[in-house]
C-alpha positions in Angstrom: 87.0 101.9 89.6 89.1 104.1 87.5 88.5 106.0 84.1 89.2 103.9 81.1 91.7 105.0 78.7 90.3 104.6 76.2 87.2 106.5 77.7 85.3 109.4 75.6 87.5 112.3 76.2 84.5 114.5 76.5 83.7 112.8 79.4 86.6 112.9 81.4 88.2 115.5 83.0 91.6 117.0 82.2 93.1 114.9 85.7 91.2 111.8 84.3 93.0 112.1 81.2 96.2 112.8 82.5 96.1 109.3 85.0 94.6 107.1 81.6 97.7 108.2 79.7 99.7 107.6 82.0 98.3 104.5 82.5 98.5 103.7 79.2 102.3 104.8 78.8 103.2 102.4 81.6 101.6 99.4 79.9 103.3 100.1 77.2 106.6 100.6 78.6 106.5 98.4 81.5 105.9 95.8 78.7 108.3 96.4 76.2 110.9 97.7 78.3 109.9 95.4 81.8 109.8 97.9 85.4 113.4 98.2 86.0 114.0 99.2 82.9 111.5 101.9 82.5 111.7 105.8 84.0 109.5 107.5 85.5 110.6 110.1 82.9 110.2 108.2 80.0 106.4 107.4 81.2 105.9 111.3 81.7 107.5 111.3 77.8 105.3 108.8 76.6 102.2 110.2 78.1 103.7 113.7 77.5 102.4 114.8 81.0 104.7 116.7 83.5 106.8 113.9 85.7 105.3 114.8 88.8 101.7 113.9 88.2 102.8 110.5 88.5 103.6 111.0 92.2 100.2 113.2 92.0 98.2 110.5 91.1 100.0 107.6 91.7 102.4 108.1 94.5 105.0 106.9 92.6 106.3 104.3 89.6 105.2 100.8 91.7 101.5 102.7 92.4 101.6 103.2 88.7 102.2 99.7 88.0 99.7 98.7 90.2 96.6 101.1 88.1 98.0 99.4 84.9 97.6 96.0 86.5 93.5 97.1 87.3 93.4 98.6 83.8 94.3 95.2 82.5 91.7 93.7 85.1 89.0 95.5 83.9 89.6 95.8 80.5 89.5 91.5 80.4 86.6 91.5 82.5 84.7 93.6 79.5 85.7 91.6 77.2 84.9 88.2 78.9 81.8 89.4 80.6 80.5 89.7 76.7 80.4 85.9 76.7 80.3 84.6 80.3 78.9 87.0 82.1 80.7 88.9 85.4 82.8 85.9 86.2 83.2 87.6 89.6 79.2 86.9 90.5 78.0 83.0 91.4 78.4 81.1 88.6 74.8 81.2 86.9 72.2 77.7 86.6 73.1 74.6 85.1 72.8 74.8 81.3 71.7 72.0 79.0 74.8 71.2 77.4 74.1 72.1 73.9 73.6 75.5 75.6 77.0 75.2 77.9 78.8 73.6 74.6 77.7 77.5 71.9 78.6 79.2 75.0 82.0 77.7 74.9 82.6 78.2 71.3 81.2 82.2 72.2 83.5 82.7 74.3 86.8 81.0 72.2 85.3 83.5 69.3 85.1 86.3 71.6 88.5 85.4 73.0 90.6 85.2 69.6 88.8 88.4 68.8 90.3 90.4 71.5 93.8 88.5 71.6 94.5 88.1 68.2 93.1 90.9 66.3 93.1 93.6 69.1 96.1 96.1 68.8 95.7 97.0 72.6 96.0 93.2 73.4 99.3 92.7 72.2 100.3 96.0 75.0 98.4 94.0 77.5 100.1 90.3 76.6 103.6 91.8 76.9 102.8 93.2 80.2 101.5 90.1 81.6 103.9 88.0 80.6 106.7 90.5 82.0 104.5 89.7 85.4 104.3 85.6 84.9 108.3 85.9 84.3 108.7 87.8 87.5 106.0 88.2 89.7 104.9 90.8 92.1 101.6 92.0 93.7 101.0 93.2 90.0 99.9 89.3 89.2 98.4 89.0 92.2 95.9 91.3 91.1 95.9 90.2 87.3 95.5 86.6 88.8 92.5 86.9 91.5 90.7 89.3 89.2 91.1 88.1 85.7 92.9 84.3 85.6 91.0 82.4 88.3 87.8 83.6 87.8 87.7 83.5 84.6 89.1 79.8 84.1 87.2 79.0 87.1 84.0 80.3 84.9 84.8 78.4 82.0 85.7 75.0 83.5 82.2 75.3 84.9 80.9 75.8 81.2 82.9 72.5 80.6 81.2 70.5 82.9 77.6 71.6 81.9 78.8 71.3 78.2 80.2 67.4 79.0 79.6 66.1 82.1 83.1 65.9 83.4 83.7 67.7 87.1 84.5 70.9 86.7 87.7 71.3 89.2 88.7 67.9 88.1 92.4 68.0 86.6 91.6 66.8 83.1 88.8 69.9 83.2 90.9 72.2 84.4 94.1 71.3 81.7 91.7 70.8 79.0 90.7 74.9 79.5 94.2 75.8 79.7 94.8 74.3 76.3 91.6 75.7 74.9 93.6 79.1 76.0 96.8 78.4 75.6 96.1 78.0 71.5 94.6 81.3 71.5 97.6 82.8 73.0 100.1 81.8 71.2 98.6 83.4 67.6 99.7 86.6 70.1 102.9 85.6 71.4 104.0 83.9 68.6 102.1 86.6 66.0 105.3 87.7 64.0 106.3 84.0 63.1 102.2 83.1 62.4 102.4 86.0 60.0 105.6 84.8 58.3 104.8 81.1 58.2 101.0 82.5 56.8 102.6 84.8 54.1 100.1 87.3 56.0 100.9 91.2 56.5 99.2 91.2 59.1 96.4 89.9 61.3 93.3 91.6 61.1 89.8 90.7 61.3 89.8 88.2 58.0 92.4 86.3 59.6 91.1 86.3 62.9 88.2 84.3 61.5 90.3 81.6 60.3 91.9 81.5 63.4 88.6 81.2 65.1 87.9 78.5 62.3 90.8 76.6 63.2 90.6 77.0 66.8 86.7 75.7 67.2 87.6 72.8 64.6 89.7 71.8 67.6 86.9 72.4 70.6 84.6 70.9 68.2 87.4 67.4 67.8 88.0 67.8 71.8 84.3 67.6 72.1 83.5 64.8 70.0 86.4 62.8 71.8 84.6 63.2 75.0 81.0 62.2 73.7 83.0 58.7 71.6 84.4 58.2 75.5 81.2 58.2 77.2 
């Protein structure tokens, strides 16, 4: 697995650090700017590293896309290994669902955490959805080693937390909204802030946003227990 960017610089070499800002620079600019529309030049700028250490280290622009693709990969799996576990391993023993049910609302904090208040997220959000808009083997990756497992994970979590299968439909929509909210305080950050009258969103708002968001799981999961 490759070096974090955001690894200690002291414990990298001066190669290492060359391919993480590199890395980094192409999120950025594949992001903002989409693939086509970004030079290999303008990632050496960015990264202020001579233009032919991309070919060094990448072989080129679309092997450069596909390290900030695992760089996304990995830097998700962190984060949602903090409240699930490694989603890539066999999904652990049935919980009790009071249990399953603080595990959700662990991971919706942990999620609105990273999304919402992380400046690096917002990098990673435009990338992705450059990739959902047009997709290449980029997603692929993104998909098999963040997406699925991860939603996979967490509709498991569901069933434990209410008895409802996990790869059922209704399971599996009810996660993508439980999502889907989060997201869009990302996406949709500049016209949250202006509808707000916030300057910006930092960790005070995050934890209204996490307020908000868990009133909803919490109303989601009382609607399930008043059906059974």
């Amino acid at each position: 697995m490759s070096k974090s960017p955001n690894a200690s610089r002291r414990d990298i070499s001066p190669a290492d650090m060359t391919r993480a800002a590199l890395v980094q620079a192409a999120l950025k600019l594949f992001g903002r700017q989409g693939f086509d529309g970004t030079s290999t030049r303008q990632i050496a700028a960015e990264a202020q590293a001579n233009i032919g250490s991309i070919a060094y280290h990448f072989g080129g622009k679309e092997g450069l896309r596909t390290a900030a693709a695992d760089f996304i990969v990995e830097t998700i799996q962190t984060v949602a290994g903090q409240a699930l576990g490694n989603v890539q391993a066999p999904a652990p023993g049935p919980a009790n669902p009071e249990a399953a049910q603080a595990l959700l609302f662990t991971a919706l904090e942990r999620m609105v955490g990273f999304v919402v208040a992380s400046p690096q997220a917002g990098e990673i959000v435009q990338f992705v959805l450059r990739e959902l808009s047009h997709p290449t083997a980029a997603l692929d990756r993104i998909y098999d080693g963040v997406f699925e497992p991860t939603h996979r994970r967490l509709c498991q979590l569901w069933e434990q937390a209410t008895g409802e299968p996990a790869e059922s439909e209704a399971t599996r929509l009810t996660v993508f909204t439980l999502i889907g909210q989060v997201i869009y305080f990302r996406i949709g950050r500049e016209a949250v802030m202006r509808r707000m009258g916030w300057k910006d969103i930092g960790a005070a708002e995050a934890a209204k946003v996490v307020a908000a968001t868990s009133g909803n799981l919490k109303a989601i999961l009382a609607a399930r227990r008043a059906q059974g």
